[in-house]
Backbone as CSV, one residue per row, in Angstrom:
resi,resn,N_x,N_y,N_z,CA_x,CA_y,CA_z,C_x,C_y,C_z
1,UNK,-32.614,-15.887,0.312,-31.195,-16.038,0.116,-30.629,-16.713,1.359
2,UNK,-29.395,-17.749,0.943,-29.439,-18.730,2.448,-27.841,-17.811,2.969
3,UNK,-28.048,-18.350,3.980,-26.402,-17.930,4.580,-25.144,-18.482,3.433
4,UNK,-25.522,-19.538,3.272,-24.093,-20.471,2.476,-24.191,-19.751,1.369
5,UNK,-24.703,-18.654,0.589,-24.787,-18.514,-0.936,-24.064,-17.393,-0.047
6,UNK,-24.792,-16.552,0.348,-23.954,-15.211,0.382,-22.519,-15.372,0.973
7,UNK,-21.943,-16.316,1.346,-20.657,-16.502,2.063,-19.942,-16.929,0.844
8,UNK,-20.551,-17.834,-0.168,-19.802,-18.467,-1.297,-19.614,-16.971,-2.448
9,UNK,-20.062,-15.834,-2.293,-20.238,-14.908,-3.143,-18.886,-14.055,-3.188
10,UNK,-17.764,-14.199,-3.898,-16.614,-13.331,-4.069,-16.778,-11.709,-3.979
11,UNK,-16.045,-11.100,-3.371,-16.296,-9.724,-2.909,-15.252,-8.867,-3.937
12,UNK,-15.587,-7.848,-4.337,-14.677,-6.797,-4.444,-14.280,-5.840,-3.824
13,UNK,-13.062,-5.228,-3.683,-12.928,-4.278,-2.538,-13.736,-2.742,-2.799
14,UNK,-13.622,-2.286,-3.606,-14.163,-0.496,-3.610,-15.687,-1.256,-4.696
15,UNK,-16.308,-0.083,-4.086,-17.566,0.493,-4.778,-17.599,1.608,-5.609
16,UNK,-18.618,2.399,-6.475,-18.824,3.414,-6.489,-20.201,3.354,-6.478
17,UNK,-20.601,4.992,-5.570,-22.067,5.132,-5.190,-22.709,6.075,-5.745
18,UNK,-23.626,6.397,-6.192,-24.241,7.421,-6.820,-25.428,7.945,-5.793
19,UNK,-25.651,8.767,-5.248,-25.923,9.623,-4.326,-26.828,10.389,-5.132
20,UNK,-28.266,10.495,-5.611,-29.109,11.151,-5.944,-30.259,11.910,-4.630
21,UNK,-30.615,13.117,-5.589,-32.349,13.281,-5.073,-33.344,14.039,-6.549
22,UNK,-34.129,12.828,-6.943,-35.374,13.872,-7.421,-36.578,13.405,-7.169
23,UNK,-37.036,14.351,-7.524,-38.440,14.914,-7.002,-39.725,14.082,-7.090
24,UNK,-40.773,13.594,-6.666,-41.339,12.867,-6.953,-42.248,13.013,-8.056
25,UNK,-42.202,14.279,-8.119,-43.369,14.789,-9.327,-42.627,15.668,-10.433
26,UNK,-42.470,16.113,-11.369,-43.002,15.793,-12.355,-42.458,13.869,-12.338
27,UNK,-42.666,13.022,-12.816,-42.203,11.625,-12.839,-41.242,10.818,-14.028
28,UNK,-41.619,11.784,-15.058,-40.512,11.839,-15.994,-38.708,11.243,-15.810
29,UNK,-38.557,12.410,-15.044,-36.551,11.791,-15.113,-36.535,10.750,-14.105
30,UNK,-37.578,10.515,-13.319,-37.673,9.327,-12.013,-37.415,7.957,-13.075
31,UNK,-38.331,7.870,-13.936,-38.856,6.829,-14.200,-37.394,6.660,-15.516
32,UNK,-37.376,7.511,-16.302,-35.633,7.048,-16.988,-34.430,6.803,-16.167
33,UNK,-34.470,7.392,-15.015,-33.222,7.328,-14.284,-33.308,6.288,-13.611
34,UNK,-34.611,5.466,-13.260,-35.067,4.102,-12.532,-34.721,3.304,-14.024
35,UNK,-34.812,3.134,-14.752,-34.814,2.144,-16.371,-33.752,2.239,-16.465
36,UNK,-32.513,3.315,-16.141,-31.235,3.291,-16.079,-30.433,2.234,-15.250
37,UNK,-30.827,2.632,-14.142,-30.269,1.841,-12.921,-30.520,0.818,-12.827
38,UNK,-32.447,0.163,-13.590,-32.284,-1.483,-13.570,-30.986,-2.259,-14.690
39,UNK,-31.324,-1.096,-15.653,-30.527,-1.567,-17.054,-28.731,-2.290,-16.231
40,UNK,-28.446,-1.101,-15.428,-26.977,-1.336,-14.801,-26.755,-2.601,-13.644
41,UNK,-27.748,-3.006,-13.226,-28.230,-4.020,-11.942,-27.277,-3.230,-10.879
42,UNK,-27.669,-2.242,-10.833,-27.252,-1.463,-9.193,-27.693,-2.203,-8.295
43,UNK,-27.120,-2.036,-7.358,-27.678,-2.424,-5.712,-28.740,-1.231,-5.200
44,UNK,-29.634,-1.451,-4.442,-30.555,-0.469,-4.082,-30.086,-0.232,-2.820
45,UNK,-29.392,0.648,-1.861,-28.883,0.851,-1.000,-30.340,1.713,0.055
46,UNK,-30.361,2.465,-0.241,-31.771,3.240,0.473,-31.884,4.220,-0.997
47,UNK,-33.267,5.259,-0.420,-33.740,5.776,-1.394,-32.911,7.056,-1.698
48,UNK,-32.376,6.861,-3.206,-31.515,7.847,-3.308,-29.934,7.622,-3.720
49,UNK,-29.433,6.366,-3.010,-28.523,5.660,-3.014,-28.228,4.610,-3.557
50,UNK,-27.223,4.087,-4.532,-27.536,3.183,-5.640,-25.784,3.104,-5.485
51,UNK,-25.159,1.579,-5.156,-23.673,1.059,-5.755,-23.835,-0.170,-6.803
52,UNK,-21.980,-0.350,-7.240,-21.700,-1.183,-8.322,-20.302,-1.188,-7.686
53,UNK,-20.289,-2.573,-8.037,-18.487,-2.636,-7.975,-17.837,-1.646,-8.932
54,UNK,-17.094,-1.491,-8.882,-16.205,0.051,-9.344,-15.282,-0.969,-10.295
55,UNK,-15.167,-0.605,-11.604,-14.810,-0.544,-12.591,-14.858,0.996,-13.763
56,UNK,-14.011,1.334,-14.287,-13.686,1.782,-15.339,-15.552,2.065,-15.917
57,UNK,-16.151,1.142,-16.353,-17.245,1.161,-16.989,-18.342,2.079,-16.000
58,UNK,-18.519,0.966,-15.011,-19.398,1.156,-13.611,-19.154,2.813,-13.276
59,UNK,-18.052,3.374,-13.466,-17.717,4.278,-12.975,-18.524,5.389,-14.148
60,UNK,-18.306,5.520,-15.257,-18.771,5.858,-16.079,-20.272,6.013,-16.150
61,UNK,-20.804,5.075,-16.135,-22.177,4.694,-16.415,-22.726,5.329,-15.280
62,UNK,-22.733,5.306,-14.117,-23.044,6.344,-12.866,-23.002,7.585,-13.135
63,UNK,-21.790,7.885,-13.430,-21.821,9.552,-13.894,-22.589,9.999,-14.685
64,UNK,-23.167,8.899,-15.645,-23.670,9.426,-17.056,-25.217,9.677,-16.183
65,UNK,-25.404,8.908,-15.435,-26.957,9.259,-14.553,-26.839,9.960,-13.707
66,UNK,-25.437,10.744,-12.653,-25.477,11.879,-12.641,-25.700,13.171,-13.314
67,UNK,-25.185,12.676,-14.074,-25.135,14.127,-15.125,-26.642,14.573,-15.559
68,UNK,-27.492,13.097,-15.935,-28.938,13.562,-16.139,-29.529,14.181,-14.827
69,UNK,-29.402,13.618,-13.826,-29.630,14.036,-12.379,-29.260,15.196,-12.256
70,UNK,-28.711,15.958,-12.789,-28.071,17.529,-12.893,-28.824,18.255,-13.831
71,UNK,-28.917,17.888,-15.133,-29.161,18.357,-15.859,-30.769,18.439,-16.073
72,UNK,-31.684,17.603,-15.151,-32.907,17.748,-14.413,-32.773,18.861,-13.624
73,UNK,-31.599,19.265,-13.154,-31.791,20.413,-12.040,-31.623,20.047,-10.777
74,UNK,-31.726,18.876,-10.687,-31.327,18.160,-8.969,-29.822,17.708,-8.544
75,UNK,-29.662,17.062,-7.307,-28.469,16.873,-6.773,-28.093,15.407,-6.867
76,UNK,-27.225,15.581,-7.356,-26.295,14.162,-7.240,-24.775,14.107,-7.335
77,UNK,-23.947,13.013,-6.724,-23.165,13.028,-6.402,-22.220,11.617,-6.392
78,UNK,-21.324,11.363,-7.150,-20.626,10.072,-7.005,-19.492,9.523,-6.381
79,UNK,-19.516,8.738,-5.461,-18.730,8.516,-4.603,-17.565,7.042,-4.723
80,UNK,-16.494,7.365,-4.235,-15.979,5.680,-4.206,-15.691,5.334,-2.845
81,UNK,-16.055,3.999,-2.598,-16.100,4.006,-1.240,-15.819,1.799,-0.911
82,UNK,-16.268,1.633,0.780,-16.329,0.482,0.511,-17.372,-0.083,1.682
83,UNK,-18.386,-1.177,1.880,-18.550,-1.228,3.167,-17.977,-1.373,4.067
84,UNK,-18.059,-1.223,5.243,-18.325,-1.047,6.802,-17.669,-2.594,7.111
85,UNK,-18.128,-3.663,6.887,-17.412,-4.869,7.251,-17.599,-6.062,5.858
86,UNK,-16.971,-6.812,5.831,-17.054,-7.931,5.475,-18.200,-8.688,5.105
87,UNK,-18.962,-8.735,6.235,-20.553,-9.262,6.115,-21.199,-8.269,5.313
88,UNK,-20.961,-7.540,5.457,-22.150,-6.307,4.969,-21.772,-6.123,3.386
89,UNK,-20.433,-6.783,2.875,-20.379,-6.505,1.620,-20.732,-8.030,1.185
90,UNK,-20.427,-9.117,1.813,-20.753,-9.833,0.941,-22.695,-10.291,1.136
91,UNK,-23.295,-9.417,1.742,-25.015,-9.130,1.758,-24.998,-8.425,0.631
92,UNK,-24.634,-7.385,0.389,-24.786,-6.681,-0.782,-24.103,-7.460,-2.214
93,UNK,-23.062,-8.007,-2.335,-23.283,-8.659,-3.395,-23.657,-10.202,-3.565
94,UNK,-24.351,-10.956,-2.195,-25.244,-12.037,-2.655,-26.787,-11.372,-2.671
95,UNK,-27.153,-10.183,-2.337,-28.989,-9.280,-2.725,-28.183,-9.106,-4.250
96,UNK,-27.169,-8.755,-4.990,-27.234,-8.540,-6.883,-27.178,-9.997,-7.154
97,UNK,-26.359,-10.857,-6.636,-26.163,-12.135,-7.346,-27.982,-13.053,-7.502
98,UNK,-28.824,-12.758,-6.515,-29.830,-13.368,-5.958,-30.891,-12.252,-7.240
99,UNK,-30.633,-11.220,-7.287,-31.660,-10.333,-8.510,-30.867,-10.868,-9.836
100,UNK,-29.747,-11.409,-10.254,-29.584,-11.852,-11.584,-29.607,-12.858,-11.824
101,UNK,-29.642,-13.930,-10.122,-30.268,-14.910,-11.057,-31.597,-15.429,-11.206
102,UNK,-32.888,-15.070,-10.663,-33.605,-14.764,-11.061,-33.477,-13.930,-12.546
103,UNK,-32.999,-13.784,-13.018,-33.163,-13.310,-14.447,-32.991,-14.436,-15.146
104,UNK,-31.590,-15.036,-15.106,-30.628,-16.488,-15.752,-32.532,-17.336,-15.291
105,UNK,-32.638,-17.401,-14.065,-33.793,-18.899,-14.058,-35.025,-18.254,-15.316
106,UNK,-35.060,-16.757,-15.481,-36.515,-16.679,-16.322,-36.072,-17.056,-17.617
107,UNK,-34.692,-16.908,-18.137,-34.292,-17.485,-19.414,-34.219,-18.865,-19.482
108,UNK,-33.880,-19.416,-18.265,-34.263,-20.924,-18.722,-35.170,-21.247,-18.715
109,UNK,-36.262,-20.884,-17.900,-38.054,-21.299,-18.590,-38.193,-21.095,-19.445
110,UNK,-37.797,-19.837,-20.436,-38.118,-19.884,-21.910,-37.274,-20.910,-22.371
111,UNK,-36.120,-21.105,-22.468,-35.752,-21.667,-23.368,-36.405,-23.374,-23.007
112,UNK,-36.714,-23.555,-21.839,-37.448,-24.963,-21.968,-38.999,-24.947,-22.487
113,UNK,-39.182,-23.945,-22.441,-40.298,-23.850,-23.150,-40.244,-24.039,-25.072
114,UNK,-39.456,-23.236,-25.140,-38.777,-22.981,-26.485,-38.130,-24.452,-27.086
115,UNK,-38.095,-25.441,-26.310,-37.219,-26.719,-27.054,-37.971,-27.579,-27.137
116,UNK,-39.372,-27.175,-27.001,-40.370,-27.608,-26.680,-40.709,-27.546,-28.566
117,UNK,-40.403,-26.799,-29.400,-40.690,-25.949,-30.647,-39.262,-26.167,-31.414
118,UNK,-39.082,-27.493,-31.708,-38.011,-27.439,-32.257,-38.516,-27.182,-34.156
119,UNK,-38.397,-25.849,-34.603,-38.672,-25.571,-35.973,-37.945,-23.984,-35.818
120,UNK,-38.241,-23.342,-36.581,-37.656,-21.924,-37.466,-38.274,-21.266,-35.866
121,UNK,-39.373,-20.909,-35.315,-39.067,-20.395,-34.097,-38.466,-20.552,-33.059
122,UNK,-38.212,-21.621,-32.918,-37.304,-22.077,-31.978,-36.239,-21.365,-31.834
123,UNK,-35.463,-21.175,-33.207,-34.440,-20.844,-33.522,-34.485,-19.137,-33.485
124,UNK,-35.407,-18.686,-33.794,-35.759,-17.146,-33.750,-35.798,-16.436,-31.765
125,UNK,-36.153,-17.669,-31.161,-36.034,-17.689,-29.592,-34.623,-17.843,-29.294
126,UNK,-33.704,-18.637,-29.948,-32.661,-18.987,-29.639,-31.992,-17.831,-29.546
127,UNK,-32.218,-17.064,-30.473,-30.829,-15.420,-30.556,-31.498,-14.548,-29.786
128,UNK,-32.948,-14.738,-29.267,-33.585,-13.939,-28.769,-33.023,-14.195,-27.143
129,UNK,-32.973,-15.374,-26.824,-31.936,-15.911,-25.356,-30.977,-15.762,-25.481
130,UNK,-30.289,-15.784,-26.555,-28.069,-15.713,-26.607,-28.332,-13.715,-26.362
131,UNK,-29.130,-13.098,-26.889,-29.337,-11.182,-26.531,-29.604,-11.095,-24.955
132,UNK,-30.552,-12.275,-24.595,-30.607,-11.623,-23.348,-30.065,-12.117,-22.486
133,UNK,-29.008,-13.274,-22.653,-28.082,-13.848,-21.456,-26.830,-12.715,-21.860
134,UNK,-26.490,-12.383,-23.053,-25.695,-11.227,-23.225,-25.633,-9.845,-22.443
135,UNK,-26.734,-9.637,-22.296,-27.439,-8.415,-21.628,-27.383,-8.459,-20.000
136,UNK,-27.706,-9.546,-19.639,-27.553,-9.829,-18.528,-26.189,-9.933,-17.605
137,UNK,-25.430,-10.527,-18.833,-23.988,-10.753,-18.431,-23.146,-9.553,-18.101
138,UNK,-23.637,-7.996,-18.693,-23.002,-7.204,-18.579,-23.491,-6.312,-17.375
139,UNK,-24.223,-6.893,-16.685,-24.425,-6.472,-15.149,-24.173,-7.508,-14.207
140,UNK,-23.740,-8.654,-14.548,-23.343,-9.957,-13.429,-22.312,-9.477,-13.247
141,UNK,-22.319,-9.003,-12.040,-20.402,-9.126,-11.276,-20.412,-10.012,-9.786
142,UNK,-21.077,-10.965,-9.613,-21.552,-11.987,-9.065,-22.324,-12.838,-9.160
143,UNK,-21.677,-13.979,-10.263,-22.035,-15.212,-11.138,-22.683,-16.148,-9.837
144,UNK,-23.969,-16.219,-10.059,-24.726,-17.125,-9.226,-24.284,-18.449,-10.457
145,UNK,-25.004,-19.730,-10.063,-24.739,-20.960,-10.046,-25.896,-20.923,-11.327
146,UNK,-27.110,-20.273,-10.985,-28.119,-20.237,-12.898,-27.182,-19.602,-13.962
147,UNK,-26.144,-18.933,-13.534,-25.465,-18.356,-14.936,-25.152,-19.231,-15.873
148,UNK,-24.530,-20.174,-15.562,-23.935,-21.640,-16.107,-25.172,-22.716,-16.236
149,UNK,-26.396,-22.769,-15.589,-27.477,-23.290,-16.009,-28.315,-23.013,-17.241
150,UNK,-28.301,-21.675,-17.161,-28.892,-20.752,-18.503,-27.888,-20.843,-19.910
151,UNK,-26.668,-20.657,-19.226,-25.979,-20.845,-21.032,-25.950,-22.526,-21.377
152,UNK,-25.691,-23.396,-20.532,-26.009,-25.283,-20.992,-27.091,-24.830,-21.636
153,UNK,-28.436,-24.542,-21.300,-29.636,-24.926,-21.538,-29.757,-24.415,-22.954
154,UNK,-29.306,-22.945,-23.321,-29.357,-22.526,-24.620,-28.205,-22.854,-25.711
155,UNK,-27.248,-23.416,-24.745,-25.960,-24.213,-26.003,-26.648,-25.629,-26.169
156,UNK,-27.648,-26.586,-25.497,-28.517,-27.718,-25.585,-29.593,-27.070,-26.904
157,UNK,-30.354,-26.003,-26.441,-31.528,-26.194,-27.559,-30.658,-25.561,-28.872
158,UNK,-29.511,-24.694,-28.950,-29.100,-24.807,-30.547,-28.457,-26.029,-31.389
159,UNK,-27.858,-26.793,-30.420,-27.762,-28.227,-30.623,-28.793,-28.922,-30.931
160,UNK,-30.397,-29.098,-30.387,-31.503,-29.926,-30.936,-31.792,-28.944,-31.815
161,UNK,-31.511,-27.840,-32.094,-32.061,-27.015,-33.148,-31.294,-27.532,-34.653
162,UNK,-29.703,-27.476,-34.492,-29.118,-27.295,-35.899,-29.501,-29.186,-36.186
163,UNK,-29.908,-29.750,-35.210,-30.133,-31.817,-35.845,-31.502,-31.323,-36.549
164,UNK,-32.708,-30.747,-36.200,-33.698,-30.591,-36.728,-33.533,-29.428,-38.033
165,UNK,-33.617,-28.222,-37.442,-33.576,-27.178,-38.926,-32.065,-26.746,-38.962
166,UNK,-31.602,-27.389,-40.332,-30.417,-26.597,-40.621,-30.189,-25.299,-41.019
């Protein structure tokens, strides 16, 4: 990640943090409560510690993995808060912008792969990329520059799609 991206990265002011501990063993609620938190594109703060820009939703969705975090029997705790300086927040949201887009660049290899197949799969790939730039979108709260690369590329192959199979 270069200096100029994380400086170009718009900040929000408050966070909310979710403040866990479980156990390493049994591995069970580790491993749902980890599938949770990728699902949300948290920030990985240290171990235990997990933010999101604070929204209404964000706010929600934390609690709801507190609550499993409780209801495992362990401690957790949700916080609203903000960093420490300036720099330090906009590091933390160019490390999420830099993990989603790496996601946006793996959808555009498929889909260049995919236009590669202009017939009935193609097109079966096509909704299969419009689900997962969807999916993706609802954890971007710092639109890297592939966000807008990835949707051209899949508004391009339904365009060579509907000239070939109507």
């Amino acid at each position: 990640m270069s200096r100029e991206y994380g400086a170009r990265v718009a900040v929000r002011p408050d966070w909310v943090l979710l403040a866990y501990r479980l156990p390493r063993e049994p591995s069970t609620a580790r491993v749902v409560i980890w599938r949770k938190r990728r699902r949300l594109g948290v920030a990985h703060l240290i171990d235990g510690l997990v933010a999101l820009p604070v929204d209404a939703r964000t706010k929600e969705q934390l609690g709801w993995i507190a609550e499993e975090v409780l209801k495992a029997g362990e401690e957790a705790t949700l916080w609203l808060g903000r960093p420490g300086s300036s720099t330090d927040e906009r590091r933390l949201a160019a490390t999420m912008a830099t993990g989603v887009a790496a996601e946006y660049r793996a959808v555009l290899s498929a889909v260049g792969n995919a236009s590669r197949r202009p017939d009935a799969s193609g097109r079966r790939s096509l909704h299969r990329f419009e689900r997962e730039l969807q999916r993706i979108s609802r954890h971007d709260f710092f639109p890297p520059p592939e966000r807008e690369i990835a949707r051209a590329a899949a508004q391009r192959l339904a365009a060579d799609l509907d000239e070939v199979v109507p």
